[in-house]
C-alpha positions as CSV (number, residue, x, y, z in Angstrom):
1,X,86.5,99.5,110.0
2,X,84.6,96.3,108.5
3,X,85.0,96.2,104.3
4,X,83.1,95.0,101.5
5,X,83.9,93.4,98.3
6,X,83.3,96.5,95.3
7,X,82.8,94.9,92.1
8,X,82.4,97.0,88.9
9,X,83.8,97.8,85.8
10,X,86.5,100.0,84.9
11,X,87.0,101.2,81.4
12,X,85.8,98.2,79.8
13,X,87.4,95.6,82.6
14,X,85.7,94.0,85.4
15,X,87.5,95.0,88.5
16,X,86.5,93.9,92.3
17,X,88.7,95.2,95.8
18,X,87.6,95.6,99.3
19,X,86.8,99.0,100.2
20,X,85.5,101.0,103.5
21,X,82.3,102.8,103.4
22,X,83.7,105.9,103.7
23,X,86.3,105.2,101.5
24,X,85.2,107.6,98.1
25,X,86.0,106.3,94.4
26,X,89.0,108.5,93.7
27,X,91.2,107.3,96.5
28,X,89.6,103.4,95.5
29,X,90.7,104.2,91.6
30,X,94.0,105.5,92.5
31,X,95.5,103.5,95.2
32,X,93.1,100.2,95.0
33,X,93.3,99.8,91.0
34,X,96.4,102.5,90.5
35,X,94.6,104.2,87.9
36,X,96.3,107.6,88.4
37,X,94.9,109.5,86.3
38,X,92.0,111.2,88.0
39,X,93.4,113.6,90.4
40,X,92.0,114.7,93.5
41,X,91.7,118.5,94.5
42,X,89.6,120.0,96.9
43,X,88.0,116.4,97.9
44,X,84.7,118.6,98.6
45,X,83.4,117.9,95.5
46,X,84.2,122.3,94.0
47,X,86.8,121.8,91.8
48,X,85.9,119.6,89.8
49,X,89.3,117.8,88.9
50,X,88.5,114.2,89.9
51,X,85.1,114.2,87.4
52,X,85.4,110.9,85.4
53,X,82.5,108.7,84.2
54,X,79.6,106.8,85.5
55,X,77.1,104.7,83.8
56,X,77.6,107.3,81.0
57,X,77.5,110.0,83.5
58,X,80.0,112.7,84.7
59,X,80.1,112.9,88.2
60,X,82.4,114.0,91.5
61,X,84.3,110.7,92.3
62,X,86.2,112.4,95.5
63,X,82.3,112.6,97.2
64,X,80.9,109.5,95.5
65,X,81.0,106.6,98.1
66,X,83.0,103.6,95.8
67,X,80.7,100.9,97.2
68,X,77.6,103.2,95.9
69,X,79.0,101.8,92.3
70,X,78.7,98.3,93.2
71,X,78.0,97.1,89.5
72,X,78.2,100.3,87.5
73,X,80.7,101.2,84.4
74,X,83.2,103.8,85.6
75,X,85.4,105.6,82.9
76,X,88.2,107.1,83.5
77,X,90.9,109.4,81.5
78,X,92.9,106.4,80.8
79,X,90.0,104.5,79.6
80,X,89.4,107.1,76.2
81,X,92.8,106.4,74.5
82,X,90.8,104.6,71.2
83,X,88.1,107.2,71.8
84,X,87.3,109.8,68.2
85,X,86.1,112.3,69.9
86,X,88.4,112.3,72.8
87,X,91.4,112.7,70.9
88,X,90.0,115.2,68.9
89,X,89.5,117.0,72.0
90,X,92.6,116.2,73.5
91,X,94.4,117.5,69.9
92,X,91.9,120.6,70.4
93,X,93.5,121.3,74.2
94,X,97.0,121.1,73.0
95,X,96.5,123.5,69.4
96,X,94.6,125.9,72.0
97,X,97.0,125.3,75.2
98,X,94.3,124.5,77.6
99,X,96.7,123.2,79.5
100,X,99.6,124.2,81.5
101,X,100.4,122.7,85.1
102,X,97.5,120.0,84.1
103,X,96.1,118.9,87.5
104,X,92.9,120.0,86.4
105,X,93.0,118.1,83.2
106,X,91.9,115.0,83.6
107,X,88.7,116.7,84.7
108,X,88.6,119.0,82.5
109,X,88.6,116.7,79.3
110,X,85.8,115.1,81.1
111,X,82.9,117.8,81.6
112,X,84.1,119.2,77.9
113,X,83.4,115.2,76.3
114,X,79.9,115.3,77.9
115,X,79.7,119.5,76.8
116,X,80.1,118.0,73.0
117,X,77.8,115.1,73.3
118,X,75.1,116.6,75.0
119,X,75.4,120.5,74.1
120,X,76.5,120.5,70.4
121,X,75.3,123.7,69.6
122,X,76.4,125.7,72.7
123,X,78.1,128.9,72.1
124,X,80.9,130.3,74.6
125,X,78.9,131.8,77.2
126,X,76.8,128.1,77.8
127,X,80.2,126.1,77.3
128,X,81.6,129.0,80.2
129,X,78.8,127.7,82.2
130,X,78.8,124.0,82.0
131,X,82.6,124.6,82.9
132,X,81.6,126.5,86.0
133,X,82.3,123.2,88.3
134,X,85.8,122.6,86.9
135,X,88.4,125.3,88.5
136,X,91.7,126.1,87.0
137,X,94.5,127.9,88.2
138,X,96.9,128.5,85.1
139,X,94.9,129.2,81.8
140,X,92.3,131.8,82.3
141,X,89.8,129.4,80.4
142,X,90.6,131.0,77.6
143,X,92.1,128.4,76.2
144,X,90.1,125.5,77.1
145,X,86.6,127.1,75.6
146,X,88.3,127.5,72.5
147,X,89.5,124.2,72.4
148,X,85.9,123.1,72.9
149,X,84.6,125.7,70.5
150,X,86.6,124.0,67.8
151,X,85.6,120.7,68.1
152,X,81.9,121.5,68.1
153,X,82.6,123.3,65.0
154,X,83.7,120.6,63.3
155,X,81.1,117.8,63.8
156,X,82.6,114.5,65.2
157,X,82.1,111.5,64.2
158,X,78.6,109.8,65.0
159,X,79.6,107.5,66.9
160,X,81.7,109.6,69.2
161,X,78.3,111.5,69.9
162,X,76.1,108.7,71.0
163,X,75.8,109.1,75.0
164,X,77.5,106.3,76.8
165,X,75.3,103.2,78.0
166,X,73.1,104.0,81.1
167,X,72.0,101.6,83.8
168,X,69.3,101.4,86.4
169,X,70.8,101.2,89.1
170,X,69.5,102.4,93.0
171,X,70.0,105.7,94.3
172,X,73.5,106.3,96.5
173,X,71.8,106.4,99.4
174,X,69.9,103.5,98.7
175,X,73.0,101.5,97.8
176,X,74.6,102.7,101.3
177,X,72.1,101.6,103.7
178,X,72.1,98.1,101.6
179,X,75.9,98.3,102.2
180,X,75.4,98.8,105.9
181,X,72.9,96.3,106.3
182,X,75.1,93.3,104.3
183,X,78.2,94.4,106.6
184,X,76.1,93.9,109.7
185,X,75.1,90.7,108.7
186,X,78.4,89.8,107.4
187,X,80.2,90.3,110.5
188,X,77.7,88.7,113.1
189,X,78.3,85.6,110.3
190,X,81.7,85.5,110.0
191,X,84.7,85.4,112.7
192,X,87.1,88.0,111.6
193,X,89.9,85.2,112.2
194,X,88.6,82.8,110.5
195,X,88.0,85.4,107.4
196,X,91.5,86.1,107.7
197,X,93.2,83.0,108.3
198,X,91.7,82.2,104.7
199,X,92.6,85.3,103.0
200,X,96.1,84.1,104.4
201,X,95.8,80.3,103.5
202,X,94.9,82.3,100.0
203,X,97.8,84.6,100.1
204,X,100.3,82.0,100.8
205,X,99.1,79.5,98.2
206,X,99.5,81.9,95.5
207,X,103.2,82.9,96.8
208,X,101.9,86.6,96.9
209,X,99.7,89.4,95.8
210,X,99.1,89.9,91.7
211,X,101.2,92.0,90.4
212,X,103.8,92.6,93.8
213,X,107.3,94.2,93.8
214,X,109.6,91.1,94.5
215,X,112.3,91.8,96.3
216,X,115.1,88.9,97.0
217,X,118.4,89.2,99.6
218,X,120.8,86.7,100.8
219,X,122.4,87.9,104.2
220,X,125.4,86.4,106.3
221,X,124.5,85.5,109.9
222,X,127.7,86.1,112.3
223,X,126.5,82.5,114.3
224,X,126.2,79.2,113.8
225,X,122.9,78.0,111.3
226,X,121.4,75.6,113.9
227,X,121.4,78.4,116.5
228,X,119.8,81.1,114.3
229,X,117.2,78.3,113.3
230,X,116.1,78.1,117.1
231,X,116.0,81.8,117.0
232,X,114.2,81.8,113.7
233,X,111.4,79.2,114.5
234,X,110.7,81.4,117.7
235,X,108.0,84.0,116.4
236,X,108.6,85.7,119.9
237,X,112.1,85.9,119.9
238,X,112.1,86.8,116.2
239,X,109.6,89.7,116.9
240,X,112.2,91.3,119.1
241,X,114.6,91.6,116.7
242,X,112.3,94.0,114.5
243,X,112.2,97.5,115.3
244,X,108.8,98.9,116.7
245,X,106.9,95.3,115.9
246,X,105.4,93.3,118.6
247,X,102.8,90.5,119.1
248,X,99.2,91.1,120.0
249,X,97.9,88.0,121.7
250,X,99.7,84.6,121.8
251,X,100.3,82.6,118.5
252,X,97.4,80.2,117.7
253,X,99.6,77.4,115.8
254,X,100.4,79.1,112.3
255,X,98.4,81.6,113.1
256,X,99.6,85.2,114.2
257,X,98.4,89.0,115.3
258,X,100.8,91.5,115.2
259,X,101.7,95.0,115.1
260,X,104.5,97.0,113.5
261,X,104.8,101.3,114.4
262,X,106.7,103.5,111.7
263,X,107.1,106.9,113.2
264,X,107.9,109.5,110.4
265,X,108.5,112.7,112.7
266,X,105.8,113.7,114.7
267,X,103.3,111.0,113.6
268,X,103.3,107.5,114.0
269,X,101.5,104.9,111.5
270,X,100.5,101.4,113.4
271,X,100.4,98.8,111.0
272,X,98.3,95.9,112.7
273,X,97.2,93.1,111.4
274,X,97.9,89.0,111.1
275,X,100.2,86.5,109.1
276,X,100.7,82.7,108.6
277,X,103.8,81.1,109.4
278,X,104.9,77.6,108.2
279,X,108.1,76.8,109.2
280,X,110.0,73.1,107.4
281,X,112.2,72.0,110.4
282,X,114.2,69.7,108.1
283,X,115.1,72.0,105.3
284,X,115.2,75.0,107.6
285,X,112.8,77.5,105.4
286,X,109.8,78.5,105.8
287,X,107.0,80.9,104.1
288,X,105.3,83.8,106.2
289,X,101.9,85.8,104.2
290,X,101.0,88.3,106.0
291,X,98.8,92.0,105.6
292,X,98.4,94.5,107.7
293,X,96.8,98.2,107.9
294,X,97.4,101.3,109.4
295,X,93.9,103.2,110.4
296,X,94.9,106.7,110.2
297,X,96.7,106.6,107.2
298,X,94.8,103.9,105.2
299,X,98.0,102.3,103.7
300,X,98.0,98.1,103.6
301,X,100.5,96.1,102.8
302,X,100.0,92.8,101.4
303,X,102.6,90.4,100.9
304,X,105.0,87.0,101.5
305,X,108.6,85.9,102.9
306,X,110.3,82.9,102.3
307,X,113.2,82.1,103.8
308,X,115.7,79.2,103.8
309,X,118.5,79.1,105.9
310,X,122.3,77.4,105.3
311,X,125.3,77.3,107.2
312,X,128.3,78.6,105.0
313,X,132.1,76.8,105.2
314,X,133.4,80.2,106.2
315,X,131.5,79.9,109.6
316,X,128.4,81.2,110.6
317,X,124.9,81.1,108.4
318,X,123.2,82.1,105.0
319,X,119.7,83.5,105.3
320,X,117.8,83.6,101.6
321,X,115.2,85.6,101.6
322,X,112.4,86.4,98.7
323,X,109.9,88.6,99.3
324,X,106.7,89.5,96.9
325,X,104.5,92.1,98.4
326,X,102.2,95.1,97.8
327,X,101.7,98.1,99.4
328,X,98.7,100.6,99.0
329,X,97.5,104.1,100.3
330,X,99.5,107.1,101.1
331,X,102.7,105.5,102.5
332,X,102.4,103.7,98.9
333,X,104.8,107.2,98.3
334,X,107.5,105.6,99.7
335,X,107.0,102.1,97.5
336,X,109.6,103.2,94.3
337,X,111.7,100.2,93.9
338,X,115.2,101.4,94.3
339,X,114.1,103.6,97.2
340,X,113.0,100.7,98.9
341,X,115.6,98.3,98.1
342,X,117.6,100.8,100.2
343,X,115.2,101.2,102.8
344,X,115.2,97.0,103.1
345,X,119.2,96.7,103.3
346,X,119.4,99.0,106.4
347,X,116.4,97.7,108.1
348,X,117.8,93.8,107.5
349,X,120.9,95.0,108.6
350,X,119.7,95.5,111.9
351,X,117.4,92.6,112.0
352,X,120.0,90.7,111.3
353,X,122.4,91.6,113.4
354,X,119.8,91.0,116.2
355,X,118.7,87.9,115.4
356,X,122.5,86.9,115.3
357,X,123.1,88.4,118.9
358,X,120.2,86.5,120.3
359,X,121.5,83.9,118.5
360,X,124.5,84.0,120.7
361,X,122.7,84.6,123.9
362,X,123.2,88.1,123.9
363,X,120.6,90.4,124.9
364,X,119.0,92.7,122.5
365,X,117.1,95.7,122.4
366,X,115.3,96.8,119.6
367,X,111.1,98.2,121.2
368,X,112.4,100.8,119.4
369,X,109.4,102.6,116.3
370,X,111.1,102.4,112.9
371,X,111.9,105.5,112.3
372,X,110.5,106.5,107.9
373,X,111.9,109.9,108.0
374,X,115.3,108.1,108.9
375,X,115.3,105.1,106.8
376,X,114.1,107.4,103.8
377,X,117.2,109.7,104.2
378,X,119.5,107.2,104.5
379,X,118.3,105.4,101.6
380,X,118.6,108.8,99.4
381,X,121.9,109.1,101.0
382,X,122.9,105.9,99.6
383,X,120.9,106.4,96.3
384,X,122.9,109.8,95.3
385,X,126.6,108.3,96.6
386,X,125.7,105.6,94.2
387,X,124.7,107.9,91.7
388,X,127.9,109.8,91.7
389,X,130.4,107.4,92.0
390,X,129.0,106.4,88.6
391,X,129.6,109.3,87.2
């Protein structure tokens, strides 16, 4: 599905990431900006636990369309740390434990801020009503209209009580069909290769995505370095040594459309997408920037290789590899830094043992889907052995 470049700003920060139409501003908060903090429930817009901020406004960010607040101010839980009246709030939910599991927090703190700046003389049974959106599971409400009660009692500072800025801005409906028209326009315009050959030229210039994990590995190659480097500097023959990835066309020069299938037990995600490959012949390294997406799931990842190759005294090769990269979405789960350091050794392992056997002339056979479930207990395998044998 074609996306559009969202700008806005984010609790005082102007932020900007592609983003599908259907794609609401919870999931583009916490997986496009990683601002956790506004939970989503329901996603039907009933219990009210992703409520945050908009032009001054709370409102349902798991049914609000993110590119319907092109060029609004969004605030979120995180952005009210220097806020009066939100820490007296906050100081009110904790001395009256409105909270206990705290999913429902984040919203929660949000429809009781706009309760005391708009309401400030409501008594129980109105504050009981404006909370009628927000659901919670643990506290009875007890708590949390108390907690509310209090700090209307005790008037906050001014400041605090002033309503957050408001802009004109057009209707969400309005702002869609605008949306739709632009991404007509934009792709009758614009060949998606060329788009993405410069996102790539981009990518590969900078060395990788702001803010990536970097992961680095130096592996031993069981064949001789010149042999390897034939194998390496062959993107079809390299393919083949990668479990469940395959090309999608043939290569145009640098340029390169691929796919990659993770099956994690029943389900299967299909990474697709396209990298740049630059190869130095003399010094036997090269750079590859690359993203790709998987459809169903929505995860991308984003991110670059370089590699330099070296034969070693002992016989055979040295492969150095550095990788920067960023991954996004629901598989984003499976991005903690030691758990994939683990999940990287095994797959390299096998990648490079392939690549040596071809290397050699052997045949090799590897069409075969990573498998997530797999490499994810291995890796905790690995992680807890470790663990112990530390102890």
């Amino acid at each position: 599905m074609t996306t559009t470049h969202v700008s806005l700003t984010v609790n005082g920060r102007p932020v900007g990431a592609a983003a599908e139409p259907r794609r609401h501003l919870a999931d583009f908060l916490r997986e496009d900006l990683l601002l956790t903090g506004t939970h989503i429930g329901c996603e039907q817009g009933v219990c009210g636990a992703c409520t945050l901020f908009v032009d001054g406004r709370p409102i349902r960010s798991c049914i609000t369309p993110a590119v319907a607040c092109q060029n609004t101010e969004v605030r979120t839980v995180e952005g009210f740390d220097d806020d009066a009246l939100m820490q007296r709030l906050r100081a009110a939910f904790t001395r009256h434990h409105g909270l206990q599991c705290g999913f429902c927090t984040p919203g929660m703190l949000a429809t009781a801020y706009d309760i005391v700046r708009r309401l400030p003389d409501a008594d129980a049974a109105r504050i009981r009503r404006e909370l009628s959106g927000n659901l919670c599971r643990c506290t009875g409400y007890a708590g949390i209209v108390a907690a509310i009660e209090d700090v209307l009692a005790n008037e906050p500072p001014a400041p605090a009580v002033v309503p957050l800025p408001r802009r004109t801005r057009q209707p969400d409906n309005a702002a869609l069909q605008q949306h739709r028209y632009t991404v007509a326009s934009d792709r009758e315009a614009a060949p998606v290769q060329a788009s993405s050959r410069d996102t790539l030229e981009a990518l590969a210039q900078a060395g990788g995505p702001a803010g990536g994990v970097i992961l680095k590995r130096s592996l031993h190659l069981d064949a001789p370095a010149e042999s390897v480097w034939r194998v390496l500097s062959d993107v079809p023959a390299v393919v083949s040594c990668i479990p469940g990835a395959s090309l999608e066309g043939t290569p145009q020069g640098e340029l390169l459309q691929g796919r990659c299938i993770v099956a994690a037990g029943p389900m299967r995600a299909t990474f697709r997408g396209s990298a740049l490959l630059r190869l130095d012949p003399r010094q036997h390294s090269g750079r590859l920037a690359g993203q790709g997406r998987d459809r169903l799931t929505r995860s991308e990842l984003t991110g670059t290789l370089d590699f330099r190759l070296a034969e070693v005294a002992q016989g055979g090769a040295q492969l150095d590899l550095s990788m920067v990269y960023r991954l996004k979405g629901p598989l984003a789960q499976f991005g903690r830094p030691a758990l994939v350091e683990e999940i990287a050794d095994q797959l390299l392992a096998e990648v490079t043992t392939n690549i040596a056997q071809k290397a050699k002339g052997a045949a090799v056979t590897s069409g075969a889907p990573l498998s997530a479930l797999d490499l994810v207990a291995k890796a905790l395998t690995r992680l807890f052995s470790r663990l112990l044998r530390l102890r």
